[in-house]
N, C-alpha and C positions, 0 to 999 in steps of 0.2 A: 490423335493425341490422347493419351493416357494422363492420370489423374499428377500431379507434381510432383517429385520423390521430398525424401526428406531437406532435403538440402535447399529445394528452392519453397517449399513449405514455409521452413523458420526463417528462411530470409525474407520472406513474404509477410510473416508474423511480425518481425523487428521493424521492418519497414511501415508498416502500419501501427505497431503499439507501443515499440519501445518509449519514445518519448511518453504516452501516458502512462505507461507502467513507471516509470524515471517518475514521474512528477507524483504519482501516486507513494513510492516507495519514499520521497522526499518527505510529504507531509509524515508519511509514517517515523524515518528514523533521525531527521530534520539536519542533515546536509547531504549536498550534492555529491561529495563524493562516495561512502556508504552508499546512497540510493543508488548512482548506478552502478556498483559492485552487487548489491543484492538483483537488478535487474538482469545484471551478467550473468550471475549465476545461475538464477532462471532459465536462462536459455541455454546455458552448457548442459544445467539438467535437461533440460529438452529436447538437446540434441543428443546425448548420452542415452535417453528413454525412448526416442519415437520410435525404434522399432517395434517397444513392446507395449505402447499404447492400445488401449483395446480399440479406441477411436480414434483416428488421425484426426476428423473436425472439431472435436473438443480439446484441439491443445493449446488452444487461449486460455482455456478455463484451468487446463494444469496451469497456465504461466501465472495467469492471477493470482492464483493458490500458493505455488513457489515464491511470489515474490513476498504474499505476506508472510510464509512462514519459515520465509529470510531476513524478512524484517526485525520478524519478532525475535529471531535470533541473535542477531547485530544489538537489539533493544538488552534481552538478557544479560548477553558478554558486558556490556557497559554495568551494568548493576552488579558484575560480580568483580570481587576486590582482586586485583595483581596485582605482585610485584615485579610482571613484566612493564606494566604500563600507569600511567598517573592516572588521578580521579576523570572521571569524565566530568565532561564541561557539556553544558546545552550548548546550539547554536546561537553565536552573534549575528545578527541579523547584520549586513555592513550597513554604512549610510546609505550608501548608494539604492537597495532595497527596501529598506523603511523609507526613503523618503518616496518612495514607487507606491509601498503598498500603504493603502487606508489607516486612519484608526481603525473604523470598523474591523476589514478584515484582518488586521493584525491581534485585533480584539478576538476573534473567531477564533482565527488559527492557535492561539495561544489556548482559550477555551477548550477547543479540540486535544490538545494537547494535556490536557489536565484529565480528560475522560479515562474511563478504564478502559484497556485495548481492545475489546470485542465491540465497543460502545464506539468507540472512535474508527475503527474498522469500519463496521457497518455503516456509519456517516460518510464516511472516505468512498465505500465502494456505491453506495446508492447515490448521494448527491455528485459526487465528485464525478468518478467515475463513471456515473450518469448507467449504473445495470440495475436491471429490475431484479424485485424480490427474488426472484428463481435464480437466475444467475447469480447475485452474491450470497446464497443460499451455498449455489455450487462451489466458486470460489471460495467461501469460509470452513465446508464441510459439516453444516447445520443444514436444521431442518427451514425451512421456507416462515414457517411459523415462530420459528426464535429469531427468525430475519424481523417481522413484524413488530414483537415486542420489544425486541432490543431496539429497535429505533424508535418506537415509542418512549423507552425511556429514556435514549439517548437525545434526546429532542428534547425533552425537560429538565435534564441533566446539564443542556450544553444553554439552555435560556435560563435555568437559576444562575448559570455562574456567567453568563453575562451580565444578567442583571444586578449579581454582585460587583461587577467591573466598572459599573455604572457610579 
Protein backbone atom coordinates (compact mmCIF):
# COMPACT_ATOMS: atom_id res chain seq x y z
CA UNK A 1 0.00 0.00 0.00
CA UNK A 2 1.29 3.39 -1.24
CA UNK A 3 0.78 6.64 0.50
CA UNK A 4 -3.33 8.14 -0.26
CA UNK A 5 -3.97 9.92 -3.48
CA UNK A 6 -5.42 13.26 -3.37
CA UNK A 7 -8.75 12.29 -3.21
CA UNK A 8 -8.81 10.18 -0.21
CA UNK A 9 -6.31 12.77 1.44
CA UNK A 10 -8.93 15.64 1.59
CA UNK A 11 -11.70 13.43 2.24
CA UNK A 12 -9.69 12.38 5.26
CA UNK A 13 -8.95 16.03 6.08
CA UNK A 14 -12.87 17.00 5.95
CA UNK A 15 -13.72 14.14 7.83
CA UNK A 16 -11.51 14.95 10.56
CA UNK A 17 -11.51 19.06 10.54
CA UNK A 18 -14.35 20.30 8.78
CA UNK A 19 -16.66 20.65 11.57
CA UNK A 20 -13.63 22.58 13.50
CA UNK A 21 -12.70 24.69 10.72
CA UNK A 22 -16.96 25.41 10.38
CA UNK A 23 -16.85 26.42 14.06
CA UNK A 24 -13.68 28.37 13.70
CA UNK A 25 -14.77 30.26 10.51
CA UNK A 26 -18.17 30.91 12.62
CA UNK A 27 -16.73 32.74 15.43
CA UNK A 28 -14.65 34.56 12.69
CA UNK A 29 -17.50 35.73 10.23
CA UNK A 30 -20.50 35.02 12.94
CA UNK A 31 -23.02 32.88 10.93
CA UNK A 32 -23.43 29.63 9.94
CA UNK A 33 -23.98 29.89 6.64
CA UNK A 34 -20.76 32.12 5.45
CA UNK A 35 -18.79 29.94 7.76
CA UNK A 36 -19.39 27.09 5.85
CA UNK A 37 -19.16 28.58 2.47
CA UNK A 38 -15.66 30.03 3.51
CA UNK A 39 -14.76 26.27 4.79
CA UNK A 40 -16.12 24.99 1.27
CA UNK A 41 -14.07 27.05 -0.29
CA UNK A 42 -11.08 25.94 1.54
CA UNK A 43 -11.33 22.77 0.36
CA UNK A 44 -12.13 23.32 -3.34
CA UNK A 45 -8.78 25.40 -3.09
CA UNK A 46 -7.42 22.36 -1.90
CA UNK A 47 -8.38 20.25 -3.92
CA UNK A 48 -7.71 22.64 -7.08
CA UNK A 49 -3.84 22.87 -5.43
CA UNK A 50 -2.84 19.37 -4.05
CA UNK A 51 -1.03 18.57 -6.80
CA UNK A 52 1.25 21.37 -6.61
CA UNK A 53 1.72 21.38 -2.86
CA UNK A 54 5.26 21.25 -2.04
CA UNK A 55 4.05 19.02 0.90
CA UNK A 56 1.07 16.95 0.81
CA UNK A 57 1.24 16.65 5.06
CA UNK A 58 1.04 20.24 5.52
CA UNK A 59 -2.28 20.63 3.96
CA UNK A 60 -4.17 21.30 7.26
CA UNK A 61 -2.02 24.20 7.61
CA UNK A 62 -3.10 25.43 3.90
CA UNK A 63 -6.71 24.69 4.98
CA UNK A 64 -6.39 26.75 8.29
CA UNK A 65 -4.68 29.48 6.33
CA UNK A 66 -7.62 29.51 3.53
CA UNK A 67 -10.11 29.46 5.72
CA UNK A 68 -8.89 32.55 7.50
CA UNK A 69 -8.15 34.33 4.50
CA UNK A 70 -11.67 33.64 3.45
CA UNK A 71 -12.94 34.86 6.27
CA UNK A 72 -11.44 37.87 6.27
CA UNK A 73 -12.68 38.28 2.83
CA UNK A 74 -16.49 37.65 3.51
CA UNK A 75 -15.61 40.24 6.65
CA UNK A 76 -14.32 43.05 3.98
CA UNK A 77 -17.31 42.52 1.23
CA UNK A 78 -19.54 43.31 4.18
CA UNK A 79 -17.82 46.58 5.03
CA UNK A 80 -17.92 47.61 1.44
CA UNK A 81 -21.10 49.70 0.26
CA UNK A 82 -23.44 48.01 -2.69
CA UNK A 83 -26.01 48.62 -4.44
CA UNK A 84 -26.27 45.06 -5.20
CA UNK A 85 -27.01 44.30 -1.66
CA UNK A 86 -28.47 46.10 1.72
CA UNK A 87 -26.29 47.16 4.80
CA UNK A 88 -24.98 44.24 6.61
CA UNK A 89 -26.61 43.38 9.74
CA UNK A 90 -24.44 41.35 12.79
CA UNK A 91 -25.82 38.09 13.74
CA UNK A 92 -29.09 37.63 15.97
CA UNK A 93 -28.16 35.20 18.10
CA UNK A 94 -32.02 33.32 18.07
CA UNK A 95 -33.63 32.55 21.55
CA UNK A 96 -32.96 29.29 21.21
CA UNK A 97 -28.94 29.82 21.35
CA UNK A 98 -28.73 32.59 23.94
CA UNK A 99 -30.74 30.80 26.20
CA UNK A 100 -27.84 27.79 25.53
CA UNK A 101 -25.02 29.94 25.82
CA UNK A 102 -23.82 31.76 29.26
CA UNK A 103 -23.63 35.38 30.08
CA UNK A 104 -20.23 34.85 30.44
CA UNK A 105 -19.56 33.42 27.19
CA UNK A 106 -21.68 35.41 25.29
CA UNK A 107 -19.80 38.18 27.16
CA UNK A 108 -16.47 36.67 25.55
CA UNK A 109 -17.62 36.04 22.21
CA UNK A 110 -19.07 39.41 21.87
CA UNK A 111 -15.56 40.84 23.43
CA UNK A 112 -13.83 38.68 20.79
CA UNK A 113 -15.56 40.27 18.43
CA UNK A 114 -14.75 43.77 19.12
CA UNK A 115 -10.93 42.95 18.91
CA UNK A 116 -8.85 43.89 15.93
CA UNK A 117 -8.59 40.85 13.40
CA UNK A 118 -5.17 39.68 13.84
CA UNK A 119 -5.91 39.91 17.77
CA UNK A 120 -8.96 37.89 17.47
CA UNK A 121 -7.43 35.42 15.10
CA UNK A 122 -4.80 34.60 17.16
CA UNK A 123 -7.21 34.04 20.25
CA UNK A 124 -9.40 31.87 17.86
CA UNK A 125 -6.55 29.78 16.61
CA UNK A 126 -4.53 29.34 20.07
CA UNK A 127 -7.24 28.95 22.55
CA UNK A 128 -10.02 27.81 20.40
CA UNK A 129 -8.52 25.91 18.00
CA UNK A 130 -6.27 24.59 20.74
CA UNK A 131 -2.63 25.07 18.03
CA UNK A 132 0.53 26.04 19.50
CA UNK A 133 2.62 29.09 18.82
CA UNK A 134 4.30 27.39 15.73
CA UNK A 135 1.24 26.20 14.10
CA UNK A 136 -0.76 29.35 14.15
CA UNK A 137 2.44 31.19 13.36
CA UNK A 138 2.03 28.91 10.18
CA UNK A 139 -1.67 29.30 9.69
CA UNK A 140 -1.52 33.28 9.97
CA UNK A 141 1.76 33.48 7.86
CA UNK A 142 3.72 35.51 10.87
CA UNK A 143 6.50 35.04 12.58
CA UNK A 144 6.11 32.58 15.80
CA UNK A 145 7.21 35.76 17.76
CA UNK A 146 4.35 38.16 16.57
CA UNK A 147 2.19 34.97 17.59
CA UNK A 148 3.50 35.67 21.28
CA UNK A 149 2.88 39.24 21.45
CA UNK A 150 -0.25 39.61 19.75
CA UNK A 151 -1.72 37.40 22.31
CA UNK A 152 -0.22 39.09 24.80
CA UNK A 153 -1.95 41.94 23.99
CA UNK A 154 -4.80 40.44 22.87
CA UNK A 155 -5.36 38.97 26.38
CA UNK A 156 -5.43 42.42 27.86
CA UNK A 157 -7.25 43.71 25.13
CA UNK A 158 -10.06 41.06 25.46
CA UNK A 159 -9.99 41.50 29.77
CA UNK A 160 -10.26 45.63 29.64
CA UNK A 161 -13.27 45.22 27.59
CA UNK A 162 -14.64 42.77 29.82
CA UNK A 163 -14.27 44.37 32.47
CA UNK A 164 -15.73 47.22 30.85
CA UNK A 165 -19.01 44.76 30.28
CA UNK A 166 -18.80 44.46 33.82
Amino acid sequence: MGRPGPAETISGLYAGHALGLTRLALLMVGDRESAEDVVQEAFLGLHRRFGRLRDPEKALVYLRSAVLNNARTVLRRRRLPSWFAGTYAPPVWSAESEAMLGDERRAVVEALHRLPRRQREVLLLRFYADLSEDETARAMGVSRGTVKSTTHRALNALGRLLEENQ
